[in-house]
VEXBAFI-824564 format. One record per residue: y, x negated, z of N, C-alpha, C in turn; residue number from 0. Coordinates in steps of 0.02 Angstrom, whole numbers, plus 50000, padded with zeros to 5 digits. Layout:
N
nyy	nxx	nzz	cayy	caxx	cazz	cyy	cxx	czz	pos
Y	X	Z	Y	X	Z	Y	X	Z	NUM;
...
//
This chain:
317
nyy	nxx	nzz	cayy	caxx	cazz	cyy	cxx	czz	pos
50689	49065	50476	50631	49107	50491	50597	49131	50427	0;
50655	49150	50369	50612	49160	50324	50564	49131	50292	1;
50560	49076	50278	50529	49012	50248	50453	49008	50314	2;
50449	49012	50363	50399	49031	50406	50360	49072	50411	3;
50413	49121	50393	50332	49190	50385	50322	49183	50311	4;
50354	49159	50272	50341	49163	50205	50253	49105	50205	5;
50262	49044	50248	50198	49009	50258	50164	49038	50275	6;
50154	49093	50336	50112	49119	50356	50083	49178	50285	7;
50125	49195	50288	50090	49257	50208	50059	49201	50154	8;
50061	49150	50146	50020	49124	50091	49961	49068	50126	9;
49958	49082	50197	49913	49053	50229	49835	49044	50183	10;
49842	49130	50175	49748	49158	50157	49755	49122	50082	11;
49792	49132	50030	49758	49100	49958	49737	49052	49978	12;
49682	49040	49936	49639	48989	49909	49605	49005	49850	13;
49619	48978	49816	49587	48981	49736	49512	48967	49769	14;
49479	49014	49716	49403	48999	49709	49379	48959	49664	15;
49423	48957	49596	49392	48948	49544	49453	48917	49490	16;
49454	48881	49463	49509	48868	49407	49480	48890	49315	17;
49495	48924	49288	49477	48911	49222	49544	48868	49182	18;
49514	48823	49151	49578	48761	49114	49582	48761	49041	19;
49650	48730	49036	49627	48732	48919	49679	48703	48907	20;
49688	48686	48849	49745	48637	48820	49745	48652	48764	21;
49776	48711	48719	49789	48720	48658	49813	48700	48611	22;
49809	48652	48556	49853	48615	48534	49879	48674	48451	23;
49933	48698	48441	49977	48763	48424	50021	48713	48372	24;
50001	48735	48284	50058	48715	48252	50098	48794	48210	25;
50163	48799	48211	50189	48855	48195	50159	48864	48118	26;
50175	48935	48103	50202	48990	48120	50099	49007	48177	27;
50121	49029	48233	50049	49070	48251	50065	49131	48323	28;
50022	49158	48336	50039	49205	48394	49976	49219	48411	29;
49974	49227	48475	49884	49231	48503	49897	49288	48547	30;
49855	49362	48551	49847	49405	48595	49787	49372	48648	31;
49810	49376	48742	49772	49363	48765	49762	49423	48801	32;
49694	49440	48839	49673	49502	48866	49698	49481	48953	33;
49682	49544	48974	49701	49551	49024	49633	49512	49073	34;
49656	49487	49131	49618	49450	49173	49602	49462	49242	35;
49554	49433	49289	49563	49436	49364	49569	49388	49379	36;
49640	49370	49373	49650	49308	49411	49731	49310	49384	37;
49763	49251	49386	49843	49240	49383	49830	49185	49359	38;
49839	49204	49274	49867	49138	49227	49923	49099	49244	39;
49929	49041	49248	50002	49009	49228	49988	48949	49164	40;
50059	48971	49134	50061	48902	49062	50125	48860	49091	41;
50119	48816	49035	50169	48761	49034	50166	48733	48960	42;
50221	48702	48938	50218	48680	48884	50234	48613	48850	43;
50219	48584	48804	50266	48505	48794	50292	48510	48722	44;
50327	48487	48680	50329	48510	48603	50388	48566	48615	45;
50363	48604	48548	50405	48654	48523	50406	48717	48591	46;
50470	48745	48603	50455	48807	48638	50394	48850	48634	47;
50356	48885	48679	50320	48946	48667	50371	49003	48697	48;
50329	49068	48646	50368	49124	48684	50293	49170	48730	49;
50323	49210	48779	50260	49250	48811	50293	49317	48808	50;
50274	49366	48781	50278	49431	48786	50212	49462	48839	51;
50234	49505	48883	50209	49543	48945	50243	49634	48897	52;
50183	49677	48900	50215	49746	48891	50263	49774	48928	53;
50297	49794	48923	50366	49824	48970	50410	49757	48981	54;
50413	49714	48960	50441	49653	48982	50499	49618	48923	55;
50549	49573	48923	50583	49580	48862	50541	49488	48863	56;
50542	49466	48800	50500	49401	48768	50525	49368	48823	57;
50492	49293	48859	50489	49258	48902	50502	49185	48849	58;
50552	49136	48826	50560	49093	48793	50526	49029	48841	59;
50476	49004	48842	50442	48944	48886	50478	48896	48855	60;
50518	48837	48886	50545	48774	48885	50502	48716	48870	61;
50481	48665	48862	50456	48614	48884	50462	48598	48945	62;
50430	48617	49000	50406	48585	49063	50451	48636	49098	63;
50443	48712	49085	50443	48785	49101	50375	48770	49142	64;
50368	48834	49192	50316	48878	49208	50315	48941	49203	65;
50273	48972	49172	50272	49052	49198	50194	49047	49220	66;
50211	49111	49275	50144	49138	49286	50157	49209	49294	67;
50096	49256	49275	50057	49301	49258	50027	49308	49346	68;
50070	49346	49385	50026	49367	49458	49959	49400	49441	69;
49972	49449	49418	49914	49515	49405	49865	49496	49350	70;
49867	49460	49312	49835	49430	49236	49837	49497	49189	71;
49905	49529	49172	49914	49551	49132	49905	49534	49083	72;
49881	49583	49012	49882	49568	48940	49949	49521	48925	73;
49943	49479	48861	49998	49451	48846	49984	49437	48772	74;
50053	49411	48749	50050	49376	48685	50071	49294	48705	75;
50062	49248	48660	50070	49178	48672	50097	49179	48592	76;
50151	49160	48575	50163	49132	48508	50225	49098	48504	77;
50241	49064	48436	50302	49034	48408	50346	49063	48401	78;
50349	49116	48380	50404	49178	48354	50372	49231	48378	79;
50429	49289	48420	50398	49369	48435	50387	49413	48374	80;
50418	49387	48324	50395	49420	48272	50337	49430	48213	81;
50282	49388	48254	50238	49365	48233	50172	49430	48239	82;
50148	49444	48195	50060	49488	48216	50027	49445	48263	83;
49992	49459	48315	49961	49416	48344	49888	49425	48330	84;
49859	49379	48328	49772	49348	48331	49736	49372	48387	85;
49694	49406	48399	49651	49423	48462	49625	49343	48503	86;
49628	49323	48565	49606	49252	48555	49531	49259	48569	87;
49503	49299	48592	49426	49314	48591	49382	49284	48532	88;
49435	49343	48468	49400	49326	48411	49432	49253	48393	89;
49489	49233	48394	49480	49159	48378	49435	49097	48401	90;
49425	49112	48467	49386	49073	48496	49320	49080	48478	91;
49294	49128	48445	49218	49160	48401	49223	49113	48363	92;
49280	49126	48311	49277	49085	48248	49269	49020	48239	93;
49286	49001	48304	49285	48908	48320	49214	48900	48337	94;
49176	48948	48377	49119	48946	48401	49122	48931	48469	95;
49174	48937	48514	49192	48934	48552	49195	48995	48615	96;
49181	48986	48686	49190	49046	48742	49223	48987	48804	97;
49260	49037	48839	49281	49008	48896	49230	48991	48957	98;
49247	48933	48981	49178	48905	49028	49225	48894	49090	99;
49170	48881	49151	49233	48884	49230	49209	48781	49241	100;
49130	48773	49198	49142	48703	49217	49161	48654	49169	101;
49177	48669	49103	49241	48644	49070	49296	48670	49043	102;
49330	48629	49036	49411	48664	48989	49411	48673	48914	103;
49435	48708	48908	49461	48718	48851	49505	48691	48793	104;
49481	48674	48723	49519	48638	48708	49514	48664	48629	105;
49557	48680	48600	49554	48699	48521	49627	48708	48494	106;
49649	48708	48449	49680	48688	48378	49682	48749	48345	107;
49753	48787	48321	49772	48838	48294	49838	48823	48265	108;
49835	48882	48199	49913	48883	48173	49922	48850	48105	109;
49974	48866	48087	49977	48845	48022	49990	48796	47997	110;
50015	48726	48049	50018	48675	48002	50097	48650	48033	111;
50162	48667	48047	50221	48677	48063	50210	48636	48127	112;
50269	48656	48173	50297	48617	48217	50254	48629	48272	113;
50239	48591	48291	50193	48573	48358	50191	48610	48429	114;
50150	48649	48461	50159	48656	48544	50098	48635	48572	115;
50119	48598	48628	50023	48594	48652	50042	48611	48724	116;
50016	48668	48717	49996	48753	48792	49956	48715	48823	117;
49971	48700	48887	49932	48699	48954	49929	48751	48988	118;
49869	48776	49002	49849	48824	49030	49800	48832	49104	119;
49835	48870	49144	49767	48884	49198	49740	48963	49204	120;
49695	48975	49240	49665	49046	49286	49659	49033	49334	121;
49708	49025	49377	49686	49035	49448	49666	49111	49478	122;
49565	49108	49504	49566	49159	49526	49550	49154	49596	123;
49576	49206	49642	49599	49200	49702	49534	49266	49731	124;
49494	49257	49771	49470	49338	49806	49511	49370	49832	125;
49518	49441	49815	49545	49504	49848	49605	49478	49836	126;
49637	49433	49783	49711	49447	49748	49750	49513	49752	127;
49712	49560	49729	49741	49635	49729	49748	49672	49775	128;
49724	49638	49861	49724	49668	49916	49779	49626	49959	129;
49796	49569	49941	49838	49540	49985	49898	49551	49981	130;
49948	49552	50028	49996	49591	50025	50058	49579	50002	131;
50046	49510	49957	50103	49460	49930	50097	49476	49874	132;
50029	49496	49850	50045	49519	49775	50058	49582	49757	133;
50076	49641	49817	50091	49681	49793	50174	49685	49776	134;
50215	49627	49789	50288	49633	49780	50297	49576	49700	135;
50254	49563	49699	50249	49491	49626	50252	49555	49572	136;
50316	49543	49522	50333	49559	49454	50281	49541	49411	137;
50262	49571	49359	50209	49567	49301	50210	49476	49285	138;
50290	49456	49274	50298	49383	49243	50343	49355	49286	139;
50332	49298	49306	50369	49251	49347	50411	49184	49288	140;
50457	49170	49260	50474	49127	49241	50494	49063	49277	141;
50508	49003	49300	50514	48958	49307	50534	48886	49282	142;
50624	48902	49272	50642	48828	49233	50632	48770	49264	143;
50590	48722	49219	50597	48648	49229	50665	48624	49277	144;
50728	48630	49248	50781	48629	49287	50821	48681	49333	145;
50782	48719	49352	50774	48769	49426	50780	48740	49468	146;
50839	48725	49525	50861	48694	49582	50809	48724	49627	147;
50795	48765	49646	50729	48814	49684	50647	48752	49675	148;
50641	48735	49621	50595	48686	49620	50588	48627	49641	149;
50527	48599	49687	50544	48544	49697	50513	48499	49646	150;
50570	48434	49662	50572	48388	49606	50483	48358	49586	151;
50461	48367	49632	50392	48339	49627	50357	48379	49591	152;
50350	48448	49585	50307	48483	49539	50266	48458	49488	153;
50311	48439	49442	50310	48424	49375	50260	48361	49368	154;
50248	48315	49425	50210	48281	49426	50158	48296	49466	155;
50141	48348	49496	50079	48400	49507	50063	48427	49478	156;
50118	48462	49430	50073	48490	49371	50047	48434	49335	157;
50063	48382	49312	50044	48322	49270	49960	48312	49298	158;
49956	48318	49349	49893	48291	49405	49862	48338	49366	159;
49869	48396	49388	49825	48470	49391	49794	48440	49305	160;
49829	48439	49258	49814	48432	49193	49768	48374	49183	161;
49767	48310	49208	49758	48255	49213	49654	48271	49238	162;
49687	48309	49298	49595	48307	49347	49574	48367	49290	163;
49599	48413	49250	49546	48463	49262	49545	48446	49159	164;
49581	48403	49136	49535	48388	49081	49504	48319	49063	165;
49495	48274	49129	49455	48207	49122	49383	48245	49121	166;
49385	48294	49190	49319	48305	49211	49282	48255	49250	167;
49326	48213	49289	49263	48170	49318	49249	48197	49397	168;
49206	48160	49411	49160	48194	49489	49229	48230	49525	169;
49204	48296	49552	49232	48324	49588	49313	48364	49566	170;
49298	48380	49511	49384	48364	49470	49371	48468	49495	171;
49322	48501	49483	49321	48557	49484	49366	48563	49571	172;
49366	48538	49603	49371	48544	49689	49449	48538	49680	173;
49439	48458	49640	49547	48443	49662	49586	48480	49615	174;
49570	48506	49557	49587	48573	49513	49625	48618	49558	175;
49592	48647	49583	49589	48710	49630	49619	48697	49705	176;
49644	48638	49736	49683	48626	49773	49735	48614	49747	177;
49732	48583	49678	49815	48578	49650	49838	48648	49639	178;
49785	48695	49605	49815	48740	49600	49842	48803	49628	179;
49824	48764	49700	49844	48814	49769	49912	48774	49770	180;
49941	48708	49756	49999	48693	49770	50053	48704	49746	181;
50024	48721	49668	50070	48743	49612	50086	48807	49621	182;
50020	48848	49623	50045	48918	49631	50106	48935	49699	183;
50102	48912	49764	50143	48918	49807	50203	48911	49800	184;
50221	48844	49761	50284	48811	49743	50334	48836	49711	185;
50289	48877	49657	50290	48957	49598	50320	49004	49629	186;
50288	49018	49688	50301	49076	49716	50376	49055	49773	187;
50393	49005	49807	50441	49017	49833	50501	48996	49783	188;
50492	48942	49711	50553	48958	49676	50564	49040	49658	189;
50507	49072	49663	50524	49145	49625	50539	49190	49705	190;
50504	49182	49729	50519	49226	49823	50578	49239	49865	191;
50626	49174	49856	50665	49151	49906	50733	49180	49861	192;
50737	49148	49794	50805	49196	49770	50813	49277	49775	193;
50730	49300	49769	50751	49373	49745	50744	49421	49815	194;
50747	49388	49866	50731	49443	49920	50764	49490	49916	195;
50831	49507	49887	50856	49571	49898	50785	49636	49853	196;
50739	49614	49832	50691	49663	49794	50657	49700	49859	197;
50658	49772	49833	50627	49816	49878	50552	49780	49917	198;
50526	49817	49949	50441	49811	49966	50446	49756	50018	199;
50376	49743	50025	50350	49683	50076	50380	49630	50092	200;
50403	49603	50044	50459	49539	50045	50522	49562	50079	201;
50550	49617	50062	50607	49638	50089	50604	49647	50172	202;
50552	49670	50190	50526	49651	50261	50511	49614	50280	203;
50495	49550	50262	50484	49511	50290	50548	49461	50303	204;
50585	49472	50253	50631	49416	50280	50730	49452	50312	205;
50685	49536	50330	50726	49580	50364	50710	49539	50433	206;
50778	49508	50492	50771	49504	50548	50711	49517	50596	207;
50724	49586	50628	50685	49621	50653	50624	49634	50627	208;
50609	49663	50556	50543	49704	50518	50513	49616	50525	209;
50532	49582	50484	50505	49505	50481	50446	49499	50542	210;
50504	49496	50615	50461	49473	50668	50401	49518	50648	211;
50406	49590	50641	50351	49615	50649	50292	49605	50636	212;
50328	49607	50551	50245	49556	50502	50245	49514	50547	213;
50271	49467	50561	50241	49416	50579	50183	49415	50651	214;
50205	49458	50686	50174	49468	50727	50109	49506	50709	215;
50104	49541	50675	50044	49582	50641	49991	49513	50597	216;
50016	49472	50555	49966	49433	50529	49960	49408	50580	217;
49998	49381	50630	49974	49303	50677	49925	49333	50738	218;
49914	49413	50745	49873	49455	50796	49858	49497	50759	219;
49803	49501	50738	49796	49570	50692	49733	49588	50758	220;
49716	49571	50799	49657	49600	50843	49700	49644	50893	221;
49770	49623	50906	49792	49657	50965	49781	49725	50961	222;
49785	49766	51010	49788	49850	51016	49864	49858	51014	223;
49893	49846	50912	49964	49847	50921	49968	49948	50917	224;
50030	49964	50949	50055	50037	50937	50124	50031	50912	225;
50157	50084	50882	50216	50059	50848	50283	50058	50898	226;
50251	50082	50975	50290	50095	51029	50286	49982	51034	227;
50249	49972	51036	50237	49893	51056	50245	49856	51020	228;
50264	49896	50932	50288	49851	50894	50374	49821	50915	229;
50391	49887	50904	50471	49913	50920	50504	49891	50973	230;
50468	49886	51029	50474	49839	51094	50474	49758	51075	231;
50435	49726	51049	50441	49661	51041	50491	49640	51007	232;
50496	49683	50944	50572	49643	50936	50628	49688	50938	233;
50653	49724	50996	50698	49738	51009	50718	49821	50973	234;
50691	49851	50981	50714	49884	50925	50656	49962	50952	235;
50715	50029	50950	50711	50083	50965	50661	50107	50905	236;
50602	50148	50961	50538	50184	50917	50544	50182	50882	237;
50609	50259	50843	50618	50295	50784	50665	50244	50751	238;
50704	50201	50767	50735	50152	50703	50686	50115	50696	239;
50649	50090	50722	50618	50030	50685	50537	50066	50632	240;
50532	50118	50637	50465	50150	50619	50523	50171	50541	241;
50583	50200	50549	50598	50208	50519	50646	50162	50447	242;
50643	50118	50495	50679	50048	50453	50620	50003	50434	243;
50554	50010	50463	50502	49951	50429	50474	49997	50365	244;
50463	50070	50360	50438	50099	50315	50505	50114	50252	245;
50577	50103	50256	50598	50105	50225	50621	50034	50189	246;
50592	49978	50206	50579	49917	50179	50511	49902	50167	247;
50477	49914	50176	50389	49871	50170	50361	49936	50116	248;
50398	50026	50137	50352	50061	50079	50298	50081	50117	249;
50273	50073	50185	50219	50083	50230	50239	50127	50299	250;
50198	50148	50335	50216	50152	50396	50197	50084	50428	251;
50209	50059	50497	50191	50021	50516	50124	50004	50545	252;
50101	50065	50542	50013	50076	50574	49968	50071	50503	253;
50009	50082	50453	49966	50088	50377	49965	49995	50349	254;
50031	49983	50380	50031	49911	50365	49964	49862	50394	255;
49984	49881	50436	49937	49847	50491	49869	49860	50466	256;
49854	49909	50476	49773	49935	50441	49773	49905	50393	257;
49788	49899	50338	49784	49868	50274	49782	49799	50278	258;
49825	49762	50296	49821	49687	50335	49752	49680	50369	259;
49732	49722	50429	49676	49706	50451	49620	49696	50398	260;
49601	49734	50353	49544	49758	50311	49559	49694	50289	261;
49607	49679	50246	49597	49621	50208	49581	49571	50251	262;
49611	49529	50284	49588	49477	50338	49513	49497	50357	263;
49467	49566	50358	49403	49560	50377	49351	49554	50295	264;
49418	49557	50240	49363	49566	50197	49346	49473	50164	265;
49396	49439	50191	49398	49378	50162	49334	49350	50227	266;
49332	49368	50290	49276	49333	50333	49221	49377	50277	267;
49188	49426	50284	49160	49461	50240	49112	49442	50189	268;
49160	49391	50153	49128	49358	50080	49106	49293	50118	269;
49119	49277	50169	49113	49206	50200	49055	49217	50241	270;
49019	49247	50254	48949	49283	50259	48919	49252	50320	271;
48972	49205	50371	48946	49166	50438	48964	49214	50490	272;
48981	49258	50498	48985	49313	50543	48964	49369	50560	273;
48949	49395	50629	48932	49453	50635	48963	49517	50615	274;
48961	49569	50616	48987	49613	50605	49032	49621	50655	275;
49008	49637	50727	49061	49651	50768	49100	49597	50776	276;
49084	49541	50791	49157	49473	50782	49198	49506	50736	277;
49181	49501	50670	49231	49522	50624	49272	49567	50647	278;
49256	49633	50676	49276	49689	50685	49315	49680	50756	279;
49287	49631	50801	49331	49619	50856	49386	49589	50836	280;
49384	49537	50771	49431	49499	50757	49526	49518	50728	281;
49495	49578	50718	49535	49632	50688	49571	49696	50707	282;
49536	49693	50783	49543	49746	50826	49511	49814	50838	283;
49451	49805	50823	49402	49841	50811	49364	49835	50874	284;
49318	49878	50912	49293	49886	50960	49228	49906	50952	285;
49200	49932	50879	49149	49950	50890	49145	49944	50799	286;
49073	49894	50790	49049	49915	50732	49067	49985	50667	287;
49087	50059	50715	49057	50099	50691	49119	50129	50658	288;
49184	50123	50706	49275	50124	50676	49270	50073	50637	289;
49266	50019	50645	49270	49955	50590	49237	49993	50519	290;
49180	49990	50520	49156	50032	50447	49191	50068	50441	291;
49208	50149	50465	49225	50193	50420	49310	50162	50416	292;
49333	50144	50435	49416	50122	50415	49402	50051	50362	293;
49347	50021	50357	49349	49980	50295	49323	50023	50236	294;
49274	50054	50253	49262	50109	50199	49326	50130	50151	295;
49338	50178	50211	49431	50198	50179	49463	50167	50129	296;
49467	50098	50156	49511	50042	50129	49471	50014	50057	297;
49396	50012	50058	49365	49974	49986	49342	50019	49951	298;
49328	50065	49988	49291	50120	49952	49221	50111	49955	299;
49176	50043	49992	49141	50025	50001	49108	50021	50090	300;
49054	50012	50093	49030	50002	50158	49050	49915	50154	301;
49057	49893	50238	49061	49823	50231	48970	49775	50211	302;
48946	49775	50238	48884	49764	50198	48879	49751	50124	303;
48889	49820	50107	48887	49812	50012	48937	49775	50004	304;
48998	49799	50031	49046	49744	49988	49042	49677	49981	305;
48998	49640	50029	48997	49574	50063	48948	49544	50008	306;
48887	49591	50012	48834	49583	49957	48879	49576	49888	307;
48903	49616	49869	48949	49631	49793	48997	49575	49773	308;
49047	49553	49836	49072	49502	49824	49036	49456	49821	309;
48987	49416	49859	48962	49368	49850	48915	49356	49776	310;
48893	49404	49772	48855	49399	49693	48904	49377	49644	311;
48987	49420	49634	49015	49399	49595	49054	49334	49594	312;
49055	49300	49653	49074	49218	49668	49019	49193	49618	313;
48945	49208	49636	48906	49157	49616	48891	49161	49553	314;
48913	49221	49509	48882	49226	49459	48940	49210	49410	315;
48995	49167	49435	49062	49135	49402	49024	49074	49393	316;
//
């Protein structure tokens, strides 16, 4: 069951957008990268890289390692942690160089020494920061090449991913961004499936009972659920289960739910083929006028503006 609702929770990603690059790195060097909206992942071929995350102890990247960056935290990228690092903004100035979404990236650093050539992505995802999978994702995800959790095929998806998104030929921006919905997933259950004993959302979901619940909450988010009708479906008395889903998920079960709903209306939302009340029926909403002020709540926005807001910032990527 776990592996089921775990599909269903990664139903909604879809990358919007890939940003790509291929660094070719001779030692001694170290690159500060800024913080992002989206979820970097590297890989490497050559000499090790290391990745430092703040609060985090150095991340040693393998040859044909993954890490990814859920949140696109600040980072360092270098040969040695003991290194000053380079702003990569300003390096990329100095080359004459800026990051572009309809080509990759490609430049040459370092002193001359032993070789790494950094493959790099940005996968950015809409409302990343609202969905409810990334609120249990650690700052850094590591991922060994020889990680039994991985499947054997990866490595030649990542090969692809690298392959389409630095030929550039017709359509490479499209199969980019489906690879990199495959990679990222793949990412996520070598990293998902070992650590469930971790508090939060995950811990509920692949709790028995709490599980069904989520599950029942994404696969109906329109029903008129109550936590009396949660607790009933799968078995399980009012006050234990109100009290056992909020002491795993971190929520009540009505806050869960609300929050789940909003997001599921904010992704139709940006997709701009719907009415308002569909949406709002879709979600369990009855009237235009609860739908607003409980998305309000939730964006801090009217749905309207937000729809307007998001869509400008799709197009202006």
């Amino acid at each position: 069951m776990a592996r089921d609702l775990l599909s269903d929770a990664l139903t909604d990603l879809r990358a919007d957008a890939v940003v790509t690059g291929h660094f070719t790195l001779t030692a001694p060097w170290s690159i500060r990268k800024g913080a992002v909206s989206g979820a970097p992942f590297r890989t490497c071929k050559g000499q090790p890289v290391y990745i430092i995350v703040q609060g985090q102890p150095p991340v040693r990247l393998e040859p044909g390692d993954f890490v990814l960056l859920p949140h696109g935290d600040e980072h360092i990228l270098c040969s040695s942690p003991d290194l000053p690092p380079v702003d990569f903004d300003a390096l990329m100035a100095a080359q004459g160089m800026r990051p572009r979404f309809d080509t990759p990236l490609e430049f040459s650093a370092g002193g001359g020494g032993a070789r790494s050539d950094l493959y790099t992505g940005i996968v950015l995802y809409q409302h990343s920061a609202r969905n409810p999978l990334f609120s249990v994702l650690p700052p850094i995800i590591h991922v060994s090449a020889h990680d039994p959790a991985v499947a054997p095929w990866l490595a030649n998806t990542l090969q692809s991913f690298i392959e389409e998104s630095m030929r550039c030929q017709p359509g490479w921006a499209v199969a980019a961004a489906r690879l990199a919905d495959v990679l990222f997933v793949q990412l996520l259950r070598a990293h998902l499936v070992p650590s469930a004993d971790r508090a939060g959302w995950l811990r509920g979901l692949l709790d028995p009972h709490i599980g069904q619940a989520i599950a029942l909450i994404y696969r109906y988010p329109q029903r008129e659920w109550t936590v009396d009708a949660l607790a009933a479906a799968v078995g399980m008395s009012r006050s234990r289960f109100s009290a056992r889903f909020t002491e795993l998920v971190g929520q009540t079960p009505i806050g869960h739910l609300t929050a789940y709903r909003m997001y599921r209306a904010s992704l139709e939302l940006t997709g701009g083929r719907r009415r308002l009340i569909d949406i709002a029926e879709s979600v369990g909403y009855s009237s235009e006028k609860a739908f607003t002020r409980a998305f309000r709540r939730w964006s801090g926005l009217p749905p309207s503006r937000y729809a307007r807001e998001r869509m400008a910032a799709l197009r202006a990527r």
